[in-house]
KOLTORMAR-98074 format. One record per residue: residue in three letters; x, y, z of N, C-alpha, C in turn. Coordinates in steps of 0.2 Angstrom, whole numbers, plus 5000, padded with zeros to 4 digits. Last residue first. Example, Ala and Ser with C-alpha at 12.3 -4.5 7.8 and 13.67 -1.06 7.14 Angstrom:
BEGIN
SER506449895035506849955036506450005039;ALA506649725039506249785039506649845039;
***
This chain:
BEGIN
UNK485848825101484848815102485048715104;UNK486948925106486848865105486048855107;UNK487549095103486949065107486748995103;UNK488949195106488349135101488049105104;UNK489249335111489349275110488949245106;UNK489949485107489349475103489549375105;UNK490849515115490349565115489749515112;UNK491749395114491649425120490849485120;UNK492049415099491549365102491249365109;UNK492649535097492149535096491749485097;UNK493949495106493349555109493049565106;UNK494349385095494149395104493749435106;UNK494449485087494149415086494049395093;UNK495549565093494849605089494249535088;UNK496649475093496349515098495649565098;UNK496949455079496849405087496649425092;UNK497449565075496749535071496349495078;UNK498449595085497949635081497049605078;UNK499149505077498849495084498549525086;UNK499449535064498949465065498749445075;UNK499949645067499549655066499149575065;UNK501349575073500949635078500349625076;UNK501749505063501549465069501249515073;UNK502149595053501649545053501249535057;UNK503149665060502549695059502049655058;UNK503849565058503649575067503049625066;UNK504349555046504149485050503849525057;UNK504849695046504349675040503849595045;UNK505649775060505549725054504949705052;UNK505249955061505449865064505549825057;UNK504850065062505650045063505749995065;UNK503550115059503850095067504450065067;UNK503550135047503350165051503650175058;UNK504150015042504350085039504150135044;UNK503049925045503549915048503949975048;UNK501649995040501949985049502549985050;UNK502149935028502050025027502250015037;UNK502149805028502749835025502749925027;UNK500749775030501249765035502049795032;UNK500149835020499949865026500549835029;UNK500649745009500749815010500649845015;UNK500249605019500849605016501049695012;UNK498649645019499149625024500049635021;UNK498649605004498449665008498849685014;UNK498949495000499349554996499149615002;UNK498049415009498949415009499249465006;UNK497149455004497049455011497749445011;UNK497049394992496849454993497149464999;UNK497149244993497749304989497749374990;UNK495949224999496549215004497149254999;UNK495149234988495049284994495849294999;UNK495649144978495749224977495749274984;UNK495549034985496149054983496049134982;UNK494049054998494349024991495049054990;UNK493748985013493649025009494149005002;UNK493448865021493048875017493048925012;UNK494648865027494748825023493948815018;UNK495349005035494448965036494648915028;UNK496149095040496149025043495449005041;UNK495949205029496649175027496549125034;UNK494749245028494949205022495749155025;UNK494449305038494349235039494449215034;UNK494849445035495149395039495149325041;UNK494349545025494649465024494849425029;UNK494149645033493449615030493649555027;UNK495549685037494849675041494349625041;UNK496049695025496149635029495749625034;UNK495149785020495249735015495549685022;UNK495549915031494849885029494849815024;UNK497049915029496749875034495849875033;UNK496849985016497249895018496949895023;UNK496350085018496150045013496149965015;UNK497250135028496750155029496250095024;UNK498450165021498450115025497850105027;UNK498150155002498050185008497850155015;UNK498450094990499250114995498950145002;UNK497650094979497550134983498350164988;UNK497649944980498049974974497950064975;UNK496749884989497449874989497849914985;UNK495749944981495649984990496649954989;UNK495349874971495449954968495949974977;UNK495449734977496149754974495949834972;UNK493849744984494649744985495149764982;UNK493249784971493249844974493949834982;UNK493449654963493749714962493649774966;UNK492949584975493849564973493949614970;UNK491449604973491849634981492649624978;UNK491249544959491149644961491449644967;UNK491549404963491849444956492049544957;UNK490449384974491249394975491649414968;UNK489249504976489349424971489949454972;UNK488549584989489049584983489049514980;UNK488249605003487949544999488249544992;UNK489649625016489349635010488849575006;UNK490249655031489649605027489349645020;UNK491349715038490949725034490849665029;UNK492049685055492049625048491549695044;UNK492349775068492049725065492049715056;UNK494249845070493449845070493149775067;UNK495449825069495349795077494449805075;UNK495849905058495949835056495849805065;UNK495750035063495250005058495049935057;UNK496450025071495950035074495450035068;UNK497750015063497449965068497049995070;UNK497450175054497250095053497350025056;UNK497950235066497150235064496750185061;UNK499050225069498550205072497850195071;UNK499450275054499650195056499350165061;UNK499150415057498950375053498650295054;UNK500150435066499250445069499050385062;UNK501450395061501250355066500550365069;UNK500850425043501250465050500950405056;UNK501450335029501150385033501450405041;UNK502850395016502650335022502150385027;UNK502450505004502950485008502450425013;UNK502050444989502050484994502450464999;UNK501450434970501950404977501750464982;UNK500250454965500050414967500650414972;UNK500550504950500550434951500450394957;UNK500250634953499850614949499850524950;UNK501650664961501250644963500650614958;UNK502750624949502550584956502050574959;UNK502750694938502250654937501950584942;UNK503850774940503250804939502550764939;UNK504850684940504650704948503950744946;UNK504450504934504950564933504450614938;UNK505350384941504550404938504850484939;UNK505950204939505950274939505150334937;UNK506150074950505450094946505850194946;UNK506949914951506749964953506650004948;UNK506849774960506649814958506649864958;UNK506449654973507049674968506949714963;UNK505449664980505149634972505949624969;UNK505949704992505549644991505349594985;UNK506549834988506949784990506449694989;UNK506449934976505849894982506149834981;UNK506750104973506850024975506349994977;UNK506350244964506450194969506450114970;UNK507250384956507450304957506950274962;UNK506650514948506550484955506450424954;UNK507050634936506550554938507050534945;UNK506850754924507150764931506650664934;UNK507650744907507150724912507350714921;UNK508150794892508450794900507850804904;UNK508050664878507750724882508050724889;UNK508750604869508850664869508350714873;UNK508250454876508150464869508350554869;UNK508750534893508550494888508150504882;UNK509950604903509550574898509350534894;UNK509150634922509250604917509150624907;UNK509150724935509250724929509350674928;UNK508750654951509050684948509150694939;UNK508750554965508350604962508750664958;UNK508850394971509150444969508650504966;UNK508250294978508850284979509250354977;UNK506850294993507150314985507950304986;UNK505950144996506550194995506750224992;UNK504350064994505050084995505550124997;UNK502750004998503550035002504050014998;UNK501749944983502149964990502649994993;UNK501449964969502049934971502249904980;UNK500650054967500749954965500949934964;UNK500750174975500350114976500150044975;UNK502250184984502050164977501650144976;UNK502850274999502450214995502050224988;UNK504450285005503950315001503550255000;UNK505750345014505450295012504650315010;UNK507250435004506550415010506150355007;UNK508550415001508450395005507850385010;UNK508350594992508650544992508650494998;UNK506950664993507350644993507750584993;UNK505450744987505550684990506250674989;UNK505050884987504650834990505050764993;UNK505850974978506150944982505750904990;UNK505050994967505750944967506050924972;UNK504251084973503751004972504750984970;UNK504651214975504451154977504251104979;UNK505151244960505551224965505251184970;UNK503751164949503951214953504651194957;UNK503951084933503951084941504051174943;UNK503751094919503451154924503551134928;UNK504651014913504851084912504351124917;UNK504050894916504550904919504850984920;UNK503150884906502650904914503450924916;UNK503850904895503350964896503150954902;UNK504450784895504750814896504450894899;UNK503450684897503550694902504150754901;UNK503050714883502450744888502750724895;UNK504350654876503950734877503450754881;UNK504050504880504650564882504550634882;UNK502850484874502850464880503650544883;UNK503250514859502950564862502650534871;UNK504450404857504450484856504050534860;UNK504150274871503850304864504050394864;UNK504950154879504650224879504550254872;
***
């Protein structure tokens, strides 16, 4: 961190309102958009290089890791708390709709992927696993695609689980049944017709 990195965090720290400090405590579980689901582990003064800065600890058990970010500059970054179980249905009912077909060159579709993964928004994610889902069983689709479609999945299914108080492996397996089930009831509507 650089002298004047510290200063302008010290100047946004000095105008919290009392109620933005106490947005996020000790023990929630929150999302970083590039990072995913963590936790916080603490909220509290610090100092550094001579300045007293108010910063919020989170973990991310997954990465091993953990990321301070000082509390006036929380939300601008993007953290929030875990969404709300309407939410989390909205995004299966995102991720249960049909495919969006883009004609895109895949260089422009993988950026506006990774902008929607980097988003944090369950809403985002389950539109990217939606729209990827053949990447991850089609031996046609490419590395990048199926990296795609696993970074995605793999946030979406960490936020679910945090959600619904399950494990990380069970959320998976909800939402890949989800997919499985959407893939069916769109072949059922829409069969193929052999010439």
């Amino acid at each position: 961190m650089t002298a004047a990195m510290v200063s302008a965090a010290l100047d946004a720290t000095a105008k919290i309102k009392p109620k933005d400090a106490n947005l996020f405590r000790e023990g929630d579980a929150v999302v970083y958009p590039a990072h995913g689901v963590g936790r916080i582990d603490r909220v509290g003064f610090e100092e550094i290089a001579g300045y007293r800065l108010n910063l919020i600890h989170i973990s991310f058990e997954a990465d091993q890791m953990t990321l301070r970010v000082p509390v006036a500059q929380a939300r601008a970054a993007g953290l929030r708390k875990i969404a709300s179980r309407n939410a989390m249905a909205a995004a299966v009912a995102t991720l249960k709709g049909r495919p969006q077909i883009s004609r895109l060159a895949w260089a422009k579709r993988s950026q506006e992927y990774l902008a929607k993964i980097n988003t944090g928004n369950p809403g985002a994610l389950a539109e990217v696993v939606r729209d990827l889902r053949s990447a991850s069983d089609s031996s046609a689709s490419s590395f990048s695609q199926r990296n795609l479609f696993e970074l995605a999945l793999d946030r979406l299914a960490a936020e679910f689980a945090a959600v619904n108080r399950i494990a990380k492996p069970d959320a998976i397996a909800q939402l890949n049944q989800a997919l499985l089930d959407a893939r069916a009831d769109n072949e059922d509507q829409h069969p193929s017709v052999d010439v």
